[in-house]
VMD Tcl script that builds the backbone (N, CA, C; Angstrom):
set m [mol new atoms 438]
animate dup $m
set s [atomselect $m all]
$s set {name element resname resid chain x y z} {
  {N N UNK 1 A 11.590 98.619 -124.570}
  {CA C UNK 1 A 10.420 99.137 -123.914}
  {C C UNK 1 A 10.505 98.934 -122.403}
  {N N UNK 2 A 10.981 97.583 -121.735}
  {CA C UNK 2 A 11.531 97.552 -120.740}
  {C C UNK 2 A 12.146 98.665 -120.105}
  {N N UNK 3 A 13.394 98.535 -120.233}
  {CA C UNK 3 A 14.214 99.652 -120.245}
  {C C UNK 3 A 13.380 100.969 -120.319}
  {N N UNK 4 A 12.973 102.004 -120.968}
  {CA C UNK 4 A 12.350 102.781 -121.226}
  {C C UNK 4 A 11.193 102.696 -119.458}
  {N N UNK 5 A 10.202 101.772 -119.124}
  {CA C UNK 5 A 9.628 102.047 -118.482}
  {C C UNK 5 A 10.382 102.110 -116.873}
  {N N UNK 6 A 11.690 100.986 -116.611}
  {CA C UNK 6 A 12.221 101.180 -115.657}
  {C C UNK 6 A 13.069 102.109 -115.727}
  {N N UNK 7 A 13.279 103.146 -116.358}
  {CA C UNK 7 A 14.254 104.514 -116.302}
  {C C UNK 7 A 13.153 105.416 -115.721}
  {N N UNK 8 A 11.557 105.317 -116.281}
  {CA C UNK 8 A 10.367 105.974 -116.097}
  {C C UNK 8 A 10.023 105.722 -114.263}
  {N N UNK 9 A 9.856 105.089 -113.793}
  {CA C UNK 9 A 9.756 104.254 -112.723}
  {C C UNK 9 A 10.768 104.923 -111.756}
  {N N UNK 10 A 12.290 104.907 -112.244}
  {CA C UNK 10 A 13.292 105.531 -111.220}
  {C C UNK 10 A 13.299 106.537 -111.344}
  {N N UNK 11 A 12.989 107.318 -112.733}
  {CA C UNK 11 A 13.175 109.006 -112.308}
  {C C UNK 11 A 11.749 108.945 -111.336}
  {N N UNK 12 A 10.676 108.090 -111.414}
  {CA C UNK 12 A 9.333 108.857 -110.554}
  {C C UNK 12 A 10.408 109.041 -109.045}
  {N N UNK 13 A 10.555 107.768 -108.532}
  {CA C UNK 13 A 10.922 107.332 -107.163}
  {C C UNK 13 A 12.145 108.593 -106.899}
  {N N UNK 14 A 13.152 108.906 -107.784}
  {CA C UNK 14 A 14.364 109.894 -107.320}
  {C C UNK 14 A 13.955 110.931 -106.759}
  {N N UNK 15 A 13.231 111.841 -106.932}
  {CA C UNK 15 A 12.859 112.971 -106.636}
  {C C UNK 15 A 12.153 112.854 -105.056}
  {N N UNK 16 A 11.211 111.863 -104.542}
  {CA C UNK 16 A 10.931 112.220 -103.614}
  {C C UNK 16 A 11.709 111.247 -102.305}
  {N N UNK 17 A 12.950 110.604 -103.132}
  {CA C UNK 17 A 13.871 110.403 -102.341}
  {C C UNK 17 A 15.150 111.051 -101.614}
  {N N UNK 18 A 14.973 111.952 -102.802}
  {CA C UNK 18 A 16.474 112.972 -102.666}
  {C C UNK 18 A 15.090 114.246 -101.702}
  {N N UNK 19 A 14.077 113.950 -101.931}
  {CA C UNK 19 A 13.431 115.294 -100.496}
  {C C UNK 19 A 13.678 114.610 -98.933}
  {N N UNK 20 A 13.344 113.137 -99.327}
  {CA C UNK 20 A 13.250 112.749 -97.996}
  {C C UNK 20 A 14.065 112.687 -97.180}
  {N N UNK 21 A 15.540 112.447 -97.982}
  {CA C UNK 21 A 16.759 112.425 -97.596}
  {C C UNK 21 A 17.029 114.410 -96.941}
  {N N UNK 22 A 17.309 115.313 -97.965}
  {CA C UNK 22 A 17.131 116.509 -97.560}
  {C C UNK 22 A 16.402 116.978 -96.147}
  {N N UNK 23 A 14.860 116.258 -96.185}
  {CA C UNK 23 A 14.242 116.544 -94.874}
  {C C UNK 23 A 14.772 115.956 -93.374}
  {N N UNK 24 A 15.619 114.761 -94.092}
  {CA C UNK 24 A 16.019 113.732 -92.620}
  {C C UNK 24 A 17.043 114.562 -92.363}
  {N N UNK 25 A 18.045 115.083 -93.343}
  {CA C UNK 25 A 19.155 115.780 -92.601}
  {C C UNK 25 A 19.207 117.336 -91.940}
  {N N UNK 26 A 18.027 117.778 -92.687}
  {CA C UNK 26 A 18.065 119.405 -91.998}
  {C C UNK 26 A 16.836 118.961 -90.408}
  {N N UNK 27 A 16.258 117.922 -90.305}
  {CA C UNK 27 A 15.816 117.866 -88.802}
  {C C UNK 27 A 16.220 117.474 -87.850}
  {N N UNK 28 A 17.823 116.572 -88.718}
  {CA C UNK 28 A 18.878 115.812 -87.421}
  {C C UNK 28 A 19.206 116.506 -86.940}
  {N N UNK 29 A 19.668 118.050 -87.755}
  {CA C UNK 29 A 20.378 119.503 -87.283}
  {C C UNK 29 A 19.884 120.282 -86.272}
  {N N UNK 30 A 18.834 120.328 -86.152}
  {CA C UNK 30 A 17.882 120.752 -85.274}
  {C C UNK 30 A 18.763 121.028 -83.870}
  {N N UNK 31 A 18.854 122.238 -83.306}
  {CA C UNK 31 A 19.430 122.353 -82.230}
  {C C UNK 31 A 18.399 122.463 -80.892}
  {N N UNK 32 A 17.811 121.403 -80.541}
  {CA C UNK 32 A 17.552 121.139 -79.204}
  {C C UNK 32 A 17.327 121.066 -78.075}
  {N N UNK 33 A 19.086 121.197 -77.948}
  {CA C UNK 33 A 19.618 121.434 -76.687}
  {C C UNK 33 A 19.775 120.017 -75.823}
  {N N UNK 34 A 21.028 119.690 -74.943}
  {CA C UNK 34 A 21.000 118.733 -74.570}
  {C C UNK 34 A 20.558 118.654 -73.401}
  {N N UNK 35 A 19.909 117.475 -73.082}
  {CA C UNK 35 A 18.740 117.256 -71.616}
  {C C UNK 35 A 19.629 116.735 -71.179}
  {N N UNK 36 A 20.149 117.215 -69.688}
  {CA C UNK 36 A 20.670 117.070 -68.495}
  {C C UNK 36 A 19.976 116.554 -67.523}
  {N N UNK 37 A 19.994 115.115 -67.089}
  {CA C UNK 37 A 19.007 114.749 -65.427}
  {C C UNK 37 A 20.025 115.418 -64.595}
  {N N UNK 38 A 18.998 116.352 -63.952}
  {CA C UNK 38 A 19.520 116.871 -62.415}
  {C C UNK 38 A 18.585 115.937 -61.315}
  {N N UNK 39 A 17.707 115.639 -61.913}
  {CA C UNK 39 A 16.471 115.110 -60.606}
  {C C UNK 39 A 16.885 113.681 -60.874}
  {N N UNK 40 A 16.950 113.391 -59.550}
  {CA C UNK 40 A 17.693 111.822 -59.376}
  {C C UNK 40 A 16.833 111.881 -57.846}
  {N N UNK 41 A 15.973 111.198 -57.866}
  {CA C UNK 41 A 15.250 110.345 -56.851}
  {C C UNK 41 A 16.175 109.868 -55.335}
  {N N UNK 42 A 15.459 110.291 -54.477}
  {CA C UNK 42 A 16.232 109.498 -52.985}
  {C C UNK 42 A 15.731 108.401 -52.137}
  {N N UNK 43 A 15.888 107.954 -51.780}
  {CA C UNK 43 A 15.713 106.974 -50.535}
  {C C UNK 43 A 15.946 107.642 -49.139}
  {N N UNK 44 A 15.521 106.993 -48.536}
  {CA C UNK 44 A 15.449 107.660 -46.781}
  {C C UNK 44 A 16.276 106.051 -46.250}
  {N N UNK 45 A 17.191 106.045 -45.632}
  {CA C UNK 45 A 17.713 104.879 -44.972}
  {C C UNK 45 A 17.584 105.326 -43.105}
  {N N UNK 46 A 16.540 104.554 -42.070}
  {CA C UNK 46 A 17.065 104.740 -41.386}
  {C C UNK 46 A 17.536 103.477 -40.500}
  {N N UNK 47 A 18.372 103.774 -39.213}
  {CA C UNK 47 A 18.809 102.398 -38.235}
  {C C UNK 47 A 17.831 102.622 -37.663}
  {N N UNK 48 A 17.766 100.998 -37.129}
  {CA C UNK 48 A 16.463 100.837 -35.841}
  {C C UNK 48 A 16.594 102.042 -35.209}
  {N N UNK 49 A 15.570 102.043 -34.313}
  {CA C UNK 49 A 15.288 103.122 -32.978}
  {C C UNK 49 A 14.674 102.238 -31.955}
  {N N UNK 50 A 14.934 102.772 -30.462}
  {CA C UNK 50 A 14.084 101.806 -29.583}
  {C C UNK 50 A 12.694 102.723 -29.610}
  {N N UNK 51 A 11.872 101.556 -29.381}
  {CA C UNK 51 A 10.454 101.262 -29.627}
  {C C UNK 51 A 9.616 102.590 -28.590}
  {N N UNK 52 A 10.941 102.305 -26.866}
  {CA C UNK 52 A 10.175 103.001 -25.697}
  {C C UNK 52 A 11.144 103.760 -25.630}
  {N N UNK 53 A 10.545 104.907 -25.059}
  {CA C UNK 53 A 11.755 106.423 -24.157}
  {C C UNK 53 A 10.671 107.121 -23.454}
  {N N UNK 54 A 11.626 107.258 -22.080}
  {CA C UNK 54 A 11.431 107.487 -20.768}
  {C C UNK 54 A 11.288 109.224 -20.810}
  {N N UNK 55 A 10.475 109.685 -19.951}
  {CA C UNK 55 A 10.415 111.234 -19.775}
  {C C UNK 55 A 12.158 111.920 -19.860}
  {N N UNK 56 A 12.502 112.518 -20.547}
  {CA C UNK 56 A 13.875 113.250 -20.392}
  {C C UNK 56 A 15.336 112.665 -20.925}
  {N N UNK 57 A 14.775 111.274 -21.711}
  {CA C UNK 57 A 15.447 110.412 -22.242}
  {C C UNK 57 A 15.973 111.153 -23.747}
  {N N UNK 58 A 17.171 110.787 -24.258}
  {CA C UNK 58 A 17.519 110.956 -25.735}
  {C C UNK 58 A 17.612 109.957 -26.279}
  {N N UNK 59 A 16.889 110.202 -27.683}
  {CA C UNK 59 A 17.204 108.561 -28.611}
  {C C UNK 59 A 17.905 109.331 -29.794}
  {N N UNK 60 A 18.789 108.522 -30.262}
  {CA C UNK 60 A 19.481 108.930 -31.922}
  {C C UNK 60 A 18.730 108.336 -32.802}
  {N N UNK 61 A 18.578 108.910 -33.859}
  {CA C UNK 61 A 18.357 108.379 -35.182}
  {C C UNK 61 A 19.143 108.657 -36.103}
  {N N UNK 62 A 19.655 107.637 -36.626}
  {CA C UNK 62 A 20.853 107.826 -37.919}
  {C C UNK 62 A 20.274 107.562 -38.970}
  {N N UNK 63 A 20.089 108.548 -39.956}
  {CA C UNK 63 A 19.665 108.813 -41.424}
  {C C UNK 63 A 20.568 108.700 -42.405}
  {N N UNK 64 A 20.261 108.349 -43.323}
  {CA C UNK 64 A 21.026 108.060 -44.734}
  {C C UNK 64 A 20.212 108.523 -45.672}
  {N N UNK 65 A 21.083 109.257 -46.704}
  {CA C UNK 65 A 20.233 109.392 -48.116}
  {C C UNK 65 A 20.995 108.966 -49.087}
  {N N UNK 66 A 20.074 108.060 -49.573}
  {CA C UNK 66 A 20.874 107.037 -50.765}
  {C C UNK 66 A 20.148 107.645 -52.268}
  {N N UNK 67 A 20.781 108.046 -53.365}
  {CA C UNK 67 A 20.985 108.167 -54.617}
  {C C UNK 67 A 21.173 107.470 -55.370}
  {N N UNK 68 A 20.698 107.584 -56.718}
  {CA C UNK 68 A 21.066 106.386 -57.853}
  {C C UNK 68 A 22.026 107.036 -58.331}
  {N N UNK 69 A 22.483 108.651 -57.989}
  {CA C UNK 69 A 23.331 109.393 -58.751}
  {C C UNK 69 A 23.762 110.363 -57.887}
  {N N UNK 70 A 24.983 110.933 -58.115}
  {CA C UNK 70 A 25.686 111.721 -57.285}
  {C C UNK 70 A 25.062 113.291 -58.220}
  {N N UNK 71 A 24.622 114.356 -58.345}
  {CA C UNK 71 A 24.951 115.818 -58.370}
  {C C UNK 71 A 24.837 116.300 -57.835}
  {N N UNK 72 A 25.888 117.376 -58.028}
  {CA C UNK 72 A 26.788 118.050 -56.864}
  {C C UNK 72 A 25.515 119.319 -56.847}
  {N N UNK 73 A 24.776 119.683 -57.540}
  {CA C UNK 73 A 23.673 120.851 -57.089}
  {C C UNK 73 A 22.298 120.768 -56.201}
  {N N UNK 74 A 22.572 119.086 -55.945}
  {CA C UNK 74 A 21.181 119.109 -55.076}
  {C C UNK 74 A 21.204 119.070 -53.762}
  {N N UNK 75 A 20.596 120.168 -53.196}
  {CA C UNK 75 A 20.336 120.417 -51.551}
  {C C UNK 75 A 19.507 119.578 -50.812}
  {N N UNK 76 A 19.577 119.507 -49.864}
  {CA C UNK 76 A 18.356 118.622 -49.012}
  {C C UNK 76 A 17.865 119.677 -47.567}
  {N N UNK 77 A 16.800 119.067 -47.272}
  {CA C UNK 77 A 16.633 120.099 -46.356}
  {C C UNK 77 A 15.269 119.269 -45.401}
  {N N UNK 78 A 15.148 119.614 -44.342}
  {CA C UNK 78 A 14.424 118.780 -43.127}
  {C C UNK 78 A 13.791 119.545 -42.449}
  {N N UNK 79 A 12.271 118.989 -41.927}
  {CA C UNK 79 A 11.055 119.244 -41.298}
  {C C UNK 79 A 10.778 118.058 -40.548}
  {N N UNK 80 A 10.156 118.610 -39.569}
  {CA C UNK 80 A 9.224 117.601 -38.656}
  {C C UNK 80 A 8.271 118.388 -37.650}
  {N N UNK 81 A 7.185 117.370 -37.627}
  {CA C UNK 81 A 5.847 117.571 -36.959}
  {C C UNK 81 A 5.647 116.317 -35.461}
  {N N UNK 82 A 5.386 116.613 -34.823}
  {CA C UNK 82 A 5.037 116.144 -33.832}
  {C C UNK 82 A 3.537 115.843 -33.457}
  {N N UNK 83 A 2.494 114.572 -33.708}
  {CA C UNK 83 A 1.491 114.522 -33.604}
  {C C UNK 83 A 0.953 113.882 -32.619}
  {N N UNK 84 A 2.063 113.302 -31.617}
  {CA C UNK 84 A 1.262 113.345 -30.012}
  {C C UNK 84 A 2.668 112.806 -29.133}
  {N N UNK 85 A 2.668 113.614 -27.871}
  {CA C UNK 85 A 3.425 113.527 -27.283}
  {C C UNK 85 A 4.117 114.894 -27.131}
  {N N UNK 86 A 5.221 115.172 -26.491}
  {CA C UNK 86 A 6.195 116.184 -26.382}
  {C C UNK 86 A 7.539 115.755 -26.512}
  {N N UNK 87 A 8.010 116.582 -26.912}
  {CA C UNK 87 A 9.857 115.955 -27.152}
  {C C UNK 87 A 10.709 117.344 -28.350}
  {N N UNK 88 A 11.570 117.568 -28.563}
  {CA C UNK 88 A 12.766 118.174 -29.165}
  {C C UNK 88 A 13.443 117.179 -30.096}
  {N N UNK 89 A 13.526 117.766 -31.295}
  {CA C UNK 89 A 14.236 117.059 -32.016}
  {C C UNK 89 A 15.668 118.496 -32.458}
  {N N UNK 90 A 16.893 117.858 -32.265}
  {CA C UNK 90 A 17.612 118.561 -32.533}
  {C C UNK 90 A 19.053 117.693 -33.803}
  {N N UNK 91 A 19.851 118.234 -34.051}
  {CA C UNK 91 A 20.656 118.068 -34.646}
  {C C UNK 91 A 22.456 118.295 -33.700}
  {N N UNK 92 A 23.091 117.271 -33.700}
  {CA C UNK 92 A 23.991 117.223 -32.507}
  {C C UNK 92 A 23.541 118.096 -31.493}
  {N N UNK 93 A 24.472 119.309 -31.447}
  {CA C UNK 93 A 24.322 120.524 -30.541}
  {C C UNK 93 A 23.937 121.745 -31.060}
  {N N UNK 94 A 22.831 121.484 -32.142}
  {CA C UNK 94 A 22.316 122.919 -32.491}
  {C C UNK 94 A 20.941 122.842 -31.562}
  {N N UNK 95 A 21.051 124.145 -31.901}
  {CA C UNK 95 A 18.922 124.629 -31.592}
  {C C UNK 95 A 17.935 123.471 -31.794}
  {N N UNK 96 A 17.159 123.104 -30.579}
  {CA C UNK 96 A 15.906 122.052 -31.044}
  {C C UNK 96 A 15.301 122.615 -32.114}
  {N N UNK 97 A 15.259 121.950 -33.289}
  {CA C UNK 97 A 14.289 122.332 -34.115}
  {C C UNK 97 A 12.567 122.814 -33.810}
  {N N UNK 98 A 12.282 123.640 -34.520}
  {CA C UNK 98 A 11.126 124.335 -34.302}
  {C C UNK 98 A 9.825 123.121 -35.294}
  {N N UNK 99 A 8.900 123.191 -34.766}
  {CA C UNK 99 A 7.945 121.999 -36.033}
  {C C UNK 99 A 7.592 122.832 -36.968}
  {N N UNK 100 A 7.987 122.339 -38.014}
  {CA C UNK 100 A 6.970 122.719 -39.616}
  {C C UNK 100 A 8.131 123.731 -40.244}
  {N N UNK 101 A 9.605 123.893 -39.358}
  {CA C UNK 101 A 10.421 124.903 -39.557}
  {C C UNK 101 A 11.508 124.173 -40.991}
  {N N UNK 102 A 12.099 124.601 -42.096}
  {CA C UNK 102 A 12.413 123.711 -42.959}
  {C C UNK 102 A 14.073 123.966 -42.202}
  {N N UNK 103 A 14.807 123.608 -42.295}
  {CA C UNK 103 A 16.373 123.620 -41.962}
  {C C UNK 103 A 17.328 122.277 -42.981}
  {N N UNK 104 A 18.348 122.919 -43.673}
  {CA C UNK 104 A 19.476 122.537 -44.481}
  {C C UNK 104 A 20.048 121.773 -43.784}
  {N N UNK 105 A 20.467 120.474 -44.705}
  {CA C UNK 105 A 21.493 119.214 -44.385}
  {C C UNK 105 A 22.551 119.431 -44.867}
  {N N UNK 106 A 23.449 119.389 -44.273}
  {CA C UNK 106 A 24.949 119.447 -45.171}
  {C C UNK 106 A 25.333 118.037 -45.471}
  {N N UNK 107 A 24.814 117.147 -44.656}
  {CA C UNK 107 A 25.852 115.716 -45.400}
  {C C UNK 107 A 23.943 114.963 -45.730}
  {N N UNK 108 A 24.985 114.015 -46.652}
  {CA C UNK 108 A 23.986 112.914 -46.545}
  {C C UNK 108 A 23.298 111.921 -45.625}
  {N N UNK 109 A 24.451 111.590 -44.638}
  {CA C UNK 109 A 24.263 111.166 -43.387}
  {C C UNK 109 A 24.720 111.643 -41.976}
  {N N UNK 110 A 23.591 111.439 -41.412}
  {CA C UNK 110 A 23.482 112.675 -40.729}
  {C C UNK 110 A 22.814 111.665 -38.955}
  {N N UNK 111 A 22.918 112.842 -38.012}
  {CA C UNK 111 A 22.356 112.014 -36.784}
  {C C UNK 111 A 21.544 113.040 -36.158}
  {N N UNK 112 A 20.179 112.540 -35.672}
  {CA C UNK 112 A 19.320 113.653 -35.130}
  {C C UNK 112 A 19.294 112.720 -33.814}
  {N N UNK 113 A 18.333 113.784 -32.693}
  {CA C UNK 113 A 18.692 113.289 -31.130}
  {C C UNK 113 A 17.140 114.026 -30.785}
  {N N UNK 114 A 15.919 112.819 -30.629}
  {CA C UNK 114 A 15.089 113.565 -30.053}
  {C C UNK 114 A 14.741 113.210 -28.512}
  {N N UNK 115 A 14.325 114.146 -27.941}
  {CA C UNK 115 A 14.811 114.040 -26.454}
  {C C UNK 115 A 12.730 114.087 -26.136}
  {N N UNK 116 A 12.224 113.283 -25.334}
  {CA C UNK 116 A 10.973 113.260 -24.693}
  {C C UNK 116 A 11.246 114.170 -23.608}
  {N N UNK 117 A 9.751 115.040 -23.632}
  {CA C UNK 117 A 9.738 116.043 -22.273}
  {C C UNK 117 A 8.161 115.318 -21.880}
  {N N UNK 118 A 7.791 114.237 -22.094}
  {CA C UNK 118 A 6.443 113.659 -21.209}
  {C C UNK 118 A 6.291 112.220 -21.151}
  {N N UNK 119 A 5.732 111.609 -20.060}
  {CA C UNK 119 A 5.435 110.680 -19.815}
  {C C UNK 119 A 4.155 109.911 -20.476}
  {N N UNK 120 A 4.633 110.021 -21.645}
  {CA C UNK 120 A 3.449 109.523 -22.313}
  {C C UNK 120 A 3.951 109.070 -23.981}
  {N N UNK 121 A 3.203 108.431 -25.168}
  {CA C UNK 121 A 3.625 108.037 -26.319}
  {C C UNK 121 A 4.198 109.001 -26.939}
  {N N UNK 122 A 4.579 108.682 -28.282}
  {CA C UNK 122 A 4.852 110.376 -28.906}
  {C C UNK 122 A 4.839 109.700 -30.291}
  {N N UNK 123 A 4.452 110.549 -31.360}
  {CA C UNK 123 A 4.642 110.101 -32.687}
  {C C UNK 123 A 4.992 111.370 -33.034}
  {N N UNK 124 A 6.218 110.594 -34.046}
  {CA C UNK 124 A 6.899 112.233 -34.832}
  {C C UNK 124 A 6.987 111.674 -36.602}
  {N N UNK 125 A 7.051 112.564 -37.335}
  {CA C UNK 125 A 7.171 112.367 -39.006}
  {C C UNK 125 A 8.066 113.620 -38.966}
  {N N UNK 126 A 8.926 112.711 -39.984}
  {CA C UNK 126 A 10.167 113.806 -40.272}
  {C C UNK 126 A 9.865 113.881 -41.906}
  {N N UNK 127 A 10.430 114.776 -42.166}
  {CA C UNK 127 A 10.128 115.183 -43.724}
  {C C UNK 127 A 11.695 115.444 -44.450}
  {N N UNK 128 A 12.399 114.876 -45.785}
  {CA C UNK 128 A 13.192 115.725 -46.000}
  {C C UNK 128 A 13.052 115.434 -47.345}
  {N N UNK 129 A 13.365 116.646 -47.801}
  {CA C UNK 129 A 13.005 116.987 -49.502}
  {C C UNK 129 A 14.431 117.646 -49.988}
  {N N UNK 130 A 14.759 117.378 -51.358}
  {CA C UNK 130 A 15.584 118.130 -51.736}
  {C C UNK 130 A 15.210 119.305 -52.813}
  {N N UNK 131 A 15.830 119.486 -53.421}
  {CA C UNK 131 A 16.109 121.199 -54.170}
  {C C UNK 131 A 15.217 121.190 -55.670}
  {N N UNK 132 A 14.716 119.393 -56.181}
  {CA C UNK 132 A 14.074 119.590 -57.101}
  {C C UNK 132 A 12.352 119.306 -56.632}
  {N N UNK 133 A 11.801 119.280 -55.326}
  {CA C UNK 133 A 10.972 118.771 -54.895}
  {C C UNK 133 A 10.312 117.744 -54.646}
  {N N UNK 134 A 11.239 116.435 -54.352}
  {CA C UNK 134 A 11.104 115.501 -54.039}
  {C C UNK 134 A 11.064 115.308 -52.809}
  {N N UNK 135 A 9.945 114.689 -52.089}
  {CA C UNK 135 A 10.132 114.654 -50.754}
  {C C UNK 135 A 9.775 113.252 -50.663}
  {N N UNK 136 A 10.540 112.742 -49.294}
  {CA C UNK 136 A 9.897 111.420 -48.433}
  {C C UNK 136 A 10.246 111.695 -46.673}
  {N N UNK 137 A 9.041 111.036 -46.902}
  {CA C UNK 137 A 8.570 111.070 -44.803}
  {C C UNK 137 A 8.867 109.828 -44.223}
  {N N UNK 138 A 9.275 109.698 -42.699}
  {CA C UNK 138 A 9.600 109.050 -41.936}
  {C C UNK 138 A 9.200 109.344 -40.836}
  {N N UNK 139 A 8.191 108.170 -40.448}
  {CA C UNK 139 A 7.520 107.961 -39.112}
  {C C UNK 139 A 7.960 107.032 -37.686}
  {N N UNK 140 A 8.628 108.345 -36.651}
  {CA C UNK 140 A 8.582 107.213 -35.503}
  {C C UNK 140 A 7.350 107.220 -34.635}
  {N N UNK 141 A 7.355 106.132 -33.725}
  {CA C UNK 141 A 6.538 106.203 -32.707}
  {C C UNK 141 A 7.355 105.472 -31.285}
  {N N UNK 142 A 6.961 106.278 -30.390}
  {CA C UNK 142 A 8.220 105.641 -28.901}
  {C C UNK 142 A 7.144 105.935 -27.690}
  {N N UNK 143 A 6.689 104.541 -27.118}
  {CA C UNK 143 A 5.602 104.118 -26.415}
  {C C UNK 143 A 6.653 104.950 -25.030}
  {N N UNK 144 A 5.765 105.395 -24.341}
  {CA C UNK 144 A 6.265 105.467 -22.592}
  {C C UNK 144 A 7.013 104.217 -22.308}
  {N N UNK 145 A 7.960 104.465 -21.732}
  {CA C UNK 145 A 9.211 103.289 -20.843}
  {C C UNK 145 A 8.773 103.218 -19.674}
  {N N UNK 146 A 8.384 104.243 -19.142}
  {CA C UNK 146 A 8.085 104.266 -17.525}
  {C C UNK 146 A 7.268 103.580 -17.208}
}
mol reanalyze $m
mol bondsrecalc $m
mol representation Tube
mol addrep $m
């Protein structure tokens, strides 16, 4: 009688083991698709800057963009606003950048040169974002020298 009820017992349990099993393997199959991170987060690295610059003066700023990951499809690209003072921000020997104008980085590190046209403070925010819309800002400020 034993016997008899534990044969009763395992046929119950077989049946909705051999589904569950069936269901686990036709949803492992499941095609997906595999998730690729392209968006990998940046950092803004910059070197000091001096504090003061003189009417007609150039200061460098050396930028870095640091990654937790290298892909090769993400662009970067740079803005800046000027919210008191006068001055040019350019890139070696190109065109002073225009404000609010977006313009392409080719390297990661890179050197900008903004030049004061007044005798007075100046605050600038630079902007650079890359290709999945990540952006971070960087604020100088450079008191009158004179």
């Amino acid at each position: 009688m034993k016997n008899v009820i534990n044969n009763n017992v395992l046929k119950l349990f077989k049946f909705p083991m051999v589904v569950l099993l069936i269901g686990l393997v036709f949803t492992s199959c499941e095609d997906k698709g595999l998730e690729i991170q392209q968006d990998f987060p940046f950092e803004v690295q910059v070197m000091p800057v001096p504090g003061k610059i003189a009417e007609n003066e150039t200061v460098e700023i050396r930028i870095s963009l640091l990654t937790s990951s290298d892909f090769s499809g993400t662009t970067y690209s740079l803005r800046y606003f000027q919210y008191e003072g006068s001055g040019q921000l350019q890139h070696y020997n190109d065109p002073p950048y225009l404000q609010n104008d977006e313009y392409p980085l080719k390297q990661k590190e890179f050197r900008l040169y903004y030049t004061s046209k007044a005798q007075e403070s100046h605050q600038v925010s630079i902007w650079i974002k890359d290709s999945f819309g990540n952006e971070r800002r960087v604020d100088f400020e450079f008191d009158n020298a004179s």
